[in-house]
Structure formats: structure tokens, C-alpha cells
N, C-alpha and C positions, 0 to 999 in steps of 0.2 A: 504494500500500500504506500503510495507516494505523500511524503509526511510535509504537507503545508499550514506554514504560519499564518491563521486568520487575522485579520487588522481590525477588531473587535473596534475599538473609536471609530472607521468609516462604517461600521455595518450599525453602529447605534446610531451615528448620525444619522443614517437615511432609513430607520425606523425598520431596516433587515429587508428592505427592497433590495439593494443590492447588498451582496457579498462578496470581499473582494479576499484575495490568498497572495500568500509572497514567495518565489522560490528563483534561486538563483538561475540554475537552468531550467526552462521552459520548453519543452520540444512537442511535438505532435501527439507523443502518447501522454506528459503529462496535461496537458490541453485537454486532451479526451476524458481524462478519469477526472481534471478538474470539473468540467461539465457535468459529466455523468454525476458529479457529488450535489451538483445544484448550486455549484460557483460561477457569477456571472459576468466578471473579471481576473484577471488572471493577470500580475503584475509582474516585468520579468527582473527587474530589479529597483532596487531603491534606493535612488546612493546618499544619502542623510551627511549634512556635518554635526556637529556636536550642538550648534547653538541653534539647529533650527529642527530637532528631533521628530520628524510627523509629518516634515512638508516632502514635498515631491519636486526634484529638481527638472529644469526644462530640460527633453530628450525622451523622460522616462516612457517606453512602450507599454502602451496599455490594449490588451485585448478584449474587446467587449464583447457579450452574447450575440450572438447572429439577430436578435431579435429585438433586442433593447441597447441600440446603439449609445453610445455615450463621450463625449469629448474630457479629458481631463487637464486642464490648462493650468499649467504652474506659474503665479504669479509676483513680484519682488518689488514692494511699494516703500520708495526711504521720504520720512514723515522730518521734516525739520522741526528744530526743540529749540534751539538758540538764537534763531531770529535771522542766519548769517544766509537763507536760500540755498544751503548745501547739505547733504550728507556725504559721506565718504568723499568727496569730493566732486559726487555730481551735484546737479540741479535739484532741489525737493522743495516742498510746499509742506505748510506745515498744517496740511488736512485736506479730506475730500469730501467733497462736496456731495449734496443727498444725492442717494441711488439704490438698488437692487441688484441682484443679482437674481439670474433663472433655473439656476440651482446652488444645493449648498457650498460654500464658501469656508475650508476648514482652515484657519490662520494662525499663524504663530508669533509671539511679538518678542524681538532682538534688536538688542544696542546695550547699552554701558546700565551699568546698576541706576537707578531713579527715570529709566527711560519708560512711558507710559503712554498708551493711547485711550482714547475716548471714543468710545462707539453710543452714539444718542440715536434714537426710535423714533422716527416722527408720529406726531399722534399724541401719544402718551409723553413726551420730553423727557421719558427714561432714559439714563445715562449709566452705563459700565466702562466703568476702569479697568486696564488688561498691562499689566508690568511685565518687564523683560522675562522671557521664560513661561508666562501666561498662551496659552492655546484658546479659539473661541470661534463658533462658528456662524457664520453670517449663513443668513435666507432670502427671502423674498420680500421681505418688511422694509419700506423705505429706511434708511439709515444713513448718518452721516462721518467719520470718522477725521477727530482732531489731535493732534500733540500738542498738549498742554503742558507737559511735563518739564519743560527748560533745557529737554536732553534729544538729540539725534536718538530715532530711530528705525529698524524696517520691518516691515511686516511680510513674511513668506506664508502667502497662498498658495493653496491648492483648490480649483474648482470642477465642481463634478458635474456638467453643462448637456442638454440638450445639444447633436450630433449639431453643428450648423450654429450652434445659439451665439450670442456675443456676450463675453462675461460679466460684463455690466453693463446695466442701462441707467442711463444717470437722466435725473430730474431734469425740466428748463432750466436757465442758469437762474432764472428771478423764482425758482420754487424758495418759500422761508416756512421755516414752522421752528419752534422751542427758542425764539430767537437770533435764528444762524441762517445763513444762507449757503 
């Protein structure tokens, strides 16, 4: 029996719609017995660094059920804290602007100790705090995400997207709600 690592966080995220397995090598016959087990991705590797433990780096192949196609797009957002319009030395903004995404959104949040993001609900003006080393998973809820913290930081997504979908769809620029625009 071909002995695979289930990723029990994506399979609660998506309520056990999908399940997804990790094995270094992947070939035709573990594809088959993955199938036949009722797994409906099959990851063929996951190369992780230490500070972003969960995220999926751009490249990773992802094979999805013949039936339930699905795109998974790895994402790398640097949130300015200092005011100076840079992280690592590129360009950042220090928050984005209200949006959704069209499926879940698993995120991991990285930078220097007191680095923090803000994720606010439109609607409701619920606000969560998510500090270095903090994981959280974005939906379909309009949401807007700030660096308040005074510290550089980046957020490594991973998104689990409708075949075709685009990974966010962000508000008009004039949408405001909890005060923010």
C-alpha cells in the first residue's frame, strides 16, 4: 500500500470537498491507487522554507481529478510597516485594498518579530490580527488587509481557485465601509 501524507489543514479548510496527499515521487501507478483511495489531488512535491511552513511555492504541480478541475496559485504579497514604500527592497504598499477571492485563500504571515497584518470584514468592521508565524484563511467575504504594525512584512499564499478563475477580484476603487477605503 502506497503510504501518503494527508494535509489535514487543506482538507478542513475546504470542509473535506477536497483531499489532497503529498508524496515525493508520483508516477502512474501511485496516481491510480491515489484515486482509487478517493484523493482528489495529488501533490508531487512541496518544497517549504522554514519561515513560510504550509505555503506552496510557484512551480509546485498539482494534479486534479479529471472531474473537479482546480487551479492552485501561489501567491507572495510584501505589506510595508515603516512608511519607506519598500520591502526587501522592492516596491510595497502598506495594504490592500477591499476584495474577495473565489476560493479559499490559505496565508501565512512573515517578516521580523512585531510584524503584523490586519484583515477587516466589510459589513460587520471585524478586525483580526495575524503576527509573524500566524497562518489564516481568506474566503469569499469582502475583506481588506492593512500593516499596521510599524514592521515590513509578507504574506505567502496559497489559493485553491476555480480552473480559469482570477484570484482576486477587488472592489471599485471608491468601495469604503469600517472607515477604509
Amino acid at each position: 500500500m502506497l503510504q501518503l501524507r494527508t494535509l489535514i489543514g487543506l482538507a478542513v479548510v475546504l470542509g473535506g470537498a477536497v483531499s489532497v496527499a503529498c508524496n515525493e515521487n508520483v508516477g502512474p501507478a501511485a496516481q491510480a491507487e491515489a484515486r482509487d483511495a478517493g484523493l482528489d489531488a495529488l501533490v508531487t512535491s512541496i518544497p517549504v522554507d522554514g519561515a513560510a511552513r504550509g505555503t506552496l511555492d510557484p512551480g509546485v504541480r498539482i494534479q486534479t481529478h479529471p472531474t473537479r478541475p482546480m487551479d492552485v496559485v501561489s501567491v507572495v504579497i510584501k505589506l510595508d510597516g515603516d512608511g519607506d514604500g519598500l520591502v526587501n527592497g522592492s516596491p510595497a504598499s502598506a495594504g490592500i485594498r477591499w476584495h474577495t477571492h473565489p476560493g479559499p485563500a490559505i496565508v501565512v504571515v512573515t517578516g521580523d518579530a512585531g510584524s503584523a497584518v490586519t484583515i477587516y470584514h466589510a459589513g460587520s468592521c471585524e478586525e483580526h490580527a495575524y503576527e509573524t508565524g500566524d497562518a489564516f484563511v481568506e474566503g469569499d467575504m469582502v475583506h481588506s488587509a492593512r500593516n499596521e504594525s510599524g514592521h515590513d512584512l509578507v504574506l505567502r499564499g496559497t489559493l485553491l481557485l476555480p480552473t480559469g478563475a482570477a484570484p482576486t477580484i477587488f472592489e471599485p476603487a471608491e468601495f469604503t465601509d469600517c472607515g477604509l477605503s
